[in-house]
C-alpha positions in Angstrom: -29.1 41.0 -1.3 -25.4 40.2 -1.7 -24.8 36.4 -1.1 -23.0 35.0 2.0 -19.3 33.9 1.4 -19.5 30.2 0.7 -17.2 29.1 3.8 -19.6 31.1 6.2 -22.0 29.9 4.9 -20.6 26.3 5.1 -19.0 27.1 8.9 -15.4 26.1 7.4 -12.2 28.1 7.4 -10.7 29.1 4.2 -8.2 27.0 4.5 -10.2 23.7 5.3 -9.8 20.6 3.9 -12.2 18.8 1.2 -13.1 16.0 3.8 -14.0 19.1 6.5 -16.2 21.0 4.0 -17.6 17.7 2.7 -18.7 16.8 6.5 -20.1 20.4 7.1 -21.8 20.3 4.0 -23.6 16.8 4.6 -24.4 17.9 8.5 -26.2 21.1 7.1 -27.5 19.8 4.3 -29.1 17.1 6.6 -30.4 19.7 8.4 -32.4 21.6 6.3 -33.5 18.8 3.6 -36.5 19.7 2.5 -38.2 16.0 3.5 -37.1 16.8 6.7 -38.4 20.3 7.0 -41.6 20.0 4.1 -43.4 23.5 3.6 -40.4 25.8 5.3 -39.3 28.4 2.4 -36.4 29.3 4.5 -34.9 25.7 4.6 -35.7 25.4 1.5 -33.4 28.8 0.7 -31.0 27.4 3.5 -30.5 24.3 1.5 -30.1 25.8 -1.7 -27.4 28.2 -0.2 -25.5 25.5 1.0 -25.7 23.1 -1.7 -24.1 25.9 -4.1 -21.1 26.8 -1.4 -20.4 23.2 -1.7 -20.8 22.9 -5.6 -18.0 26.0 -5.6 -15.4 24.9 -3.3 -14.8 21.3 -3.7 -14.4 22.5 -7.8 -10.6 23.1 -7.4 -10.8 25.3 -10.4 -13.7 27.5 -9.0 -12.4 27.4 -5.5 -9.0 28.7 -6.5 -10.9 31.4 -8.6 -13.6 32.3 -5.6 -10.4 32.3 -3.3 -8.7 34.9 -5.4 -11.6 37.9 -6.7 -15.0 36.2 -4.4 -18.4 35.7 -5.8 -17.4 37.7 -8.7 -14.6 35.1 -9.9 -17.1 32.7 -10.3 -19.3 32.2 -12.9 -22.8 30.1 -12.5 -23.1 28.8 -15.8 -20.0 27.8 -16.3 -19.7 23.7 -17.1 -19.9 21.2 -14.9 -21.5 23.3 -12.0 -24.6 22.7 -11.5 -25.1 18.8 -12.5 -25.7 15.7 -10.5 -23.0 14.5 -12.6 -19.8 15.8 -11.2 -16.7 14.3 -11.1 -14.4 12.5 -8.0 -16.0 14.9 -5.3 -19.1 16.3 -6.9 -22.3 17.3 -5.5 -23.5 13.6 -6.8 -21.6 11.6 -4.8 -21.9 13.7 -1.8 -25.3 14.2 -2.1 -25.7 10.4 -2.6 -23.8 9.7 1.2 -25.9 12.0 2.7 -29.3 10.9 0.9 -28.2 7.3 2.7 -28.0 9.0 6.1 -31.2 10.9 5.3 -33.5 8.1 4.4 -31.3 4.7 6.0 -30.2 3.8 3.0 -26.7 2.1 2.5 -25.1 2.4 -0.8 -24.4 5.9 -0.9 -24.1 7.9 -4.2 -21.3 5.4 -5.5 -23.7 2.7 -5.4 -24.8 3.0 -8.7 -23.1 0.4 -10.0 -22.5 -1.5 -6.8 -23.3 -5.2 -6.4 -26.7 -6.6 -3.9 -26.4 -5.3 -0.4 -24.6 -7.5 2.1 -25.6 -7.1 5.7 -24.3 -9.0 8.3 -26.7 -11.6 10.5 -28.3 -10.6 13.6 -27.4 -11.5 16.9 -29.1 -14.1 18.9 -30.0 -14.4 22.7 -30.0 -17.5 25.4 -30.8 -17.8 28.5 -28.7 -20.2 30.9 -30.2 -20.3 34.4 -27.7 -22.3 36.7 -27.3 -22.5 40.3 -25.0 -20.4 43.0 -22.7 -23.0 43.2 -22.0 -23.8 39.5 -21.1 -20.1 39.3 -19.2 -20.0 42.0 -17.1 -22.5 40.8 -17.6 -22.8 37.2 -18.4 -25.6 34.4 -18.0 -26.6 30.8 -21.7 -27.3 29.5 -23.7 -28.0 26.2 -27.0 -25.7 24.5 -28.8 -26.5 22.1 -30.0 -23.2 20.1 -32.7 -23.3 16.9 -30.1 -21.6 13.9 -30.4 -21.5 10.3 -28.2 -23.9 8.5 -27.6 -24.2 4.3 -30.3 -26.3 3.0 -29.2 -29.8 1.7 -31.3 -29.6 -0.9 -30.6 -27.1 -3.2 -27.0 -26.3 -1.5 -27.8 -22.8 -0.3 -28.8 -21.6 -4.0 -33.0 -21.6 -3.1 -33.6 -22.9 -6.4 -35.0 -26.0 -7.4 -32.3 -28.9 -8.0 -31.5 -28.6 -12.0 -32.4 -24.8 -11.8 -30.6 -21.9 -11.0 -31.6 -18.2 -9.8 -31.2 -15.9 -12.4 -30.0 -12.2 -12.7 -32.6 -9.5 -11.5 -34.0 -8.0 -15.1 -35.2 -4.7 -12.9 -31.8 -4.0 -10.8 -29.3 -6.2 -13.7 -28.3 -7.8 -10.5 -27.0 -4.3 -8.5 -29.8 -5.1 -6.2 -30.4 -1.4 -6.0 -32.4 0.8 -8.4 -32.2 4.6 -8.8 -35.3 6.8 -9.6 -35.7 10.0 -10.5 -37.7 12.3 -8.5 -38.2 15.8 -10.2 -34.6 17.5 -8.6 -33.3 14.9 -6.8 -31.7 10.8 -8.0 -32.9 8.6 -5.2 -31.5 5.4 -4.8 -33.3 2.2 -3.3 -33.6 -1.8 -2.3 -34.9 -3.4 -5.9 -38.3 -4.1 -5.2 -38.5 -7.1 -7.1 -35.1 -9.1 -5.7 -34.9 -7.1 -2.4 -31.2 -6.5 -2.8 -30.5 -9.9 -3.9 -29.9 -9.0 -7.4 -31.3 -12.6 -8.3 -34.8 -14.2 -8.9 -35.4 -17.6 -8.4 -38.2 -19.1 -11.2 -38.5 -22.4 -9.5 -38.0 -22.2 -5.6 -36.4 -25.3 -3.8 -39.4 -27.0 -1.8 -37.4 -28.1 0.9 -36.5 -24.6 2.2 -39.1 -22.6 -0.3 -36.4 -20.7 -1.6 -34.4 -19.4 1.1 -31.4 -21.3 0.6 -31.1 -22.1 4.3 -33.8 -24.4 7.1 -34.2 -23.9 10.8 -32.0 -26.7 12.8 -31.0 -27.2 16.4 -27.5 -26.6 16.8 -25.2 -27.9 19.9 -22.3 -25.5 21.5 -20.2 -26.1 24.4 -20.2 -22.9 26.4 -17.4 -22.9 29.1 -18.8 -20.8 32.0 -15.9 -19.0 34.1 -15.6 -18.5 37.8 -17.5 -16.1 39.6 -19.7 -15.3 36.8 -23.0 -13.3 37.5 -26.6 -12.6 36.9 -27.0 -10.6 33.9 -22.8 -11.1 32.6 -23.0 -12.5 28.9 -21.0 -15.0 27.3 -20.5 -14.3 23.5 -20.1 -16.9 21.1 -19.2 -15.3 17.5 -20.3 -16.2 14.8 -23.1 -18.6 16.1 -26.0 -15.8 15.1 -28.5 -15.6 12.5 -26.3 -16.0 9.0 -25.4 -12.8 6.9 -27.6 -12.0 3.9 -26.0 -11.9 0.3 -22.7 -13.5 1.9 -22.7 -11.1 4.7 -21.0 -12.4 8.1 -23.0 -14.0 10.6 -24.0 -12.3 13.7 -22.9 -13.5 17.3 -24.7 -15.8 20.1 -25.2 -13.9 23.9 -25.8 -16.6 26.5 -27.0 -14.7 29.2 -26.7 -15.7 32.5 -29.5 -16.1 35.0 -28.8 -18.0 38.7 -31.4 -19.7 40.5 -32.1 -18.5 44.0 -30.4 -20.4 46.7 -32.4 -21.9 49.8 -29.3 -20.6 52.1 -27.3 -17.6 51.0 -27.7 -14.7 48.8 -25.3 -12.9 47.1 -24.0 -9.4 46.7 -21.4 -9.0 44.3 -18.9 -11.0 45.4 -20.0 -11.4 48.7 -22.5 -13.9 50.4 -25.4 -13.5 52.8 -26.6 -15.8 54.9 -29.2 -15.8 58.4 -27.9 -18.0 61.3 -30.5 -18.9 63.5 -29.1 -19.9 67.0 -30.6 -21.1 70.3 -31.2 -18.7 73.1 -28.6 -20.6 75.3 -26.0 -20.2 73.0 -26.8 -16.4 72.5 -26.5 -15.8 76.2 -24.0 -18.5 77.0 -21.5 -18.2 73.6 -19.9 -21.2 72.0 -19.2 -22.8 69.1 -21.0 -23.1 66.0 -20.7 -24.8 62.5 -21.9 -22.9 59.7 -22.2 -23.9 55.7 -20.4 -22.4 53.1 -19.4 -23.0 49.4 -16.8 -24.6 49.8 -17.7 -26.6 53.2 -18.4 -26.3 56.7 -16.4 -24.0 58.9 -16.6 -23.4 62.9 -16.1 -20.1 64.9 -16.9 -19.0 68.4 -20.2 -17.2 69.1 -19.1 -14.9 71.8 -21.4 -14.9 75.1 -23.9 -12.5 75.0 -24.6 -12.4 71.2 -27.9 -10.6 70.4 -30.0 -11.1 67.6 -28.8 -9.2 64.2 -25.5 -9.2 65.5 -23.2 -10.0 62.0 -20.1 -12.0 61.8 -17.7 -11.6 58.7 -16.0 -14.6 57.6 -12.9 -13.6 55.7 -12.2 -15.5 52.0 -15.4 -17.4 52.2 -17.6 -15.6 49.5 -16.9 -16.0 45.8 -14.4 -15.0 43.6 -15.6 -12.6 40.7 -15.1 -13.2 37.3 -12.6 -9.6 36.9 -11.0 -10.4 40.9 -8.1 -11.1 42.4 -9.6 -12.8 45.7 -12.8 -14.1 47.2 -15.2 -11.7 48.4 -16.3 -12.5 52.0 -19.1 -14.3 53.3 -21.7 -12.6 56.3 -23.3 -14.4 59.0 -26.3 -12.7 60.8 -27.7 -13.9 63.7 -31.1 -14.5 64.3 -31.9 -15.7 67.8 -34.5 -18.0 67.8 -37.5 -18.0 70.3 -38.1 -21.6 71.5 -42.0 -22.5 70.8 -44.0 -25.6 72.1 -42.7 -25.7 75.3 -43.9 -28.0 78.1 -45.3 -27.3 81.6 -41.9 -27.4 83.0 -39.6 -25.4 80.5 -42.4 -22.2 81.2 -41.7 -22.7 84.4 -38.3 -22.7 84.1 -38.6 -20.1 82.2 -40.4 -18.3 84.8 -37.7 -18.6 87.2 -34.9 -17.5 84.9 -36.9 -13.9 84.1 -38.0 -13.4 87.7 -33.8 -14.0 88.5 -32.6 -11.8 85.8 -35.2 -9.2 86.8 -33.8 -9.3 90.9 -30.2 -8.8 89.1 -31.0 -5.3 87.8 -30.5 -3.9 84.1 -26.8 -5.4 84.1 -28.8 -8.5 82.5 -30.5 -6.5 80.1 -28.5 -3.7 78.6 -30.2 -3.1 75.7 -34.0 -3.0 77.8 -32.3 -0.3 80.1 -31.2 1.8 76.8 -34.8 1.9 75.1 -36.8 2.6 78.3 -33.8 5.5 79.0 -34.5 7.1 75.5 -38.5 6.5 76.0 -38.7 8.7 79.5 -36.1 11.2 77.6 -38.5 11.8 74.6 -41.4 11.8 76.9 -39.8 14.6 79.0 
């Protein structure tokens, strides 16, 4: 069977770039590893294929020959093909990058005589529960978060004070070995420093060799304006400390408010429940209602029923990312009066048996739900 033409079979022009077939190469090769596809003879073929198409053309001197008279311009044995060895854009190097996506590996095919890994600290999380009215106007305020500080002791070192760690005899202090298995040069974490590259004889017994302890550290943390339930506040740097003289990782104080006894909030809008007397429903009038930044008054308008809502204007909070206050909404619950004496029922008594004489005038809504009640059961 004639073989495919190598920029097919890579899915590059002929006129592509190094970088492009480079990128094809490591998404195909990916693809049809066998690791990732164990006991498939066509991935096997697949990866073989494209391993040689990429061999050919990033050989300047065999592309420019394979460009001019095809497969038969090229000659398989000729030196240099088929090695790990390669030079500046070889199969080795290339291989290597992709072997690190492959397996999670980091160093790549360059690694080999790259120094221990560095990776940078991990982030932390804390939770700051504060109240409605500390977000809605903000505060400057003080945590205290468990962190990992250099040990006195041995200065950061994890040895023993008087000793010192000394170079990795499996990695020679690369903090990386390579093995070889069968057809392929697989590079890995020493096993013996774990990236370090160093080994320490005689461990310091204040921090048993780490080179760092566990404290309590105190940050300010300036809360803004407006902030919400669930916003973050980052803090860089204030994370768990990089590894091998890898940066530290950042601090997230999450924010968490405490429910409020009075409002609720939406955004930045408030929610609150106005109870108000039965009188002042029917009869209207002023009232004096709570907000964040005070009392305010407005005019109940006579004949208010229950759920009726009343927008006050400015009066909600101001978000973190606005321009203006959100708005803060009254809803009115009328309250029924309870634990009433002799005389109130009677009072009472009188008032229905008068509104009743008056007609459904008194009692507009009464005359709508007993209209749609005789439609339905018509």
């Amino acid at each position: 069977m004639a073989k495919r033409d190598f920029y097919e079979t890579l899915g590059v022009a002929k006129n592509a770039s190094e970088d492009e077939i480079k990128k094809s190469y490591r998404k195909l090769a990916m693809k049809y590893h066998p690791d990732r596809n164990p006991d498939s003879k066509e991935s096997e073929e697949k990866f073989k294929e494209v391993k040689e198409a990429y061999e050919m053309l990033t050989n300047p001197e065999k592309r420019e020959a394979y460009d001019r008279y095809g497969h038969a311009g090229v000659d398989p044995n000729m030196g240099g093909g088929g090695g790990f060895g390669g030079g500046a854009g070889g199969f080795g190097d290339a291989f290597g990058d992709i072997f690190g996506d492959i397996f999670g590996g980091g160093g790549g095919g360059r690694g080999r005589n790259a120094g221990p890994q560095v990776y940078r600290g991990a982030d932390l999380r804390y939770n700051l529960e504060i109240t409605l009215e500390q977000a809605a106007h903000g505060f400057d305020t003080t945590i205290r978060v468990p962190a990992w500080d250099k040990c006195d002791t041995c200065n950061g070192s994890g040895a023993k004070p008087g000793t010192a760690p000394v170079t990795c005899s499996t990695c020679a202090g690369h903090g990386q070995v390579r093995m070889q298995q069968g057809f392929f040069s697989i590079q890995q974490t020493c096993p013996k420093c774990h990236g370090t590259g160093k080994i320490i004889p005689e461990p310091c017994a204040a921090c048993s060799g780490q080179g760092r302890i566990k404290r309590n550290k105190t940050l300010e943390v300036k809360i803004p304006v407006g902030i919400d339930s669930g916003m973050r506040i980052r803090s860089s740097g204030n994370g768990e400390p990089g590894t091998n003289g890898g940066p530290s990782g950042d601090l997230y104080v999450e924010i968490h408010i405490k429910p409020h006894a009075v409002f609720q909030r939406e955004g930045d809008d408030l929610h609150c429940e106005m109870p108000i007397s039965f009188a002042k429903a029917a009869l209207g009038g002023e009232i004096e209602v709570p907000t964040l930044s005070g009392k305010v008054s407005f005019t109940v308008p006579e004949g208010t029923q229950s759920g009726k809502t009343f927008r006050l204007k400015g009066k909600g909070i101001k978000g973190v990312r606005s321009g203006f206050a959100g708005d803060l909404f009254c809803h009115v619950v009328v309250e029924t009066p309870v634990k009433l004496t002799d005389k109130q029922k009677d009072m009472l008594r009188d008032f229905e048996k008068l509104t009743t004489e008056g007609g459904s005038k008194h009692s507009p809504q009464t005359k709508t739900w007993r209209d749609k009640v005789k439609d339905f059961f018509e």
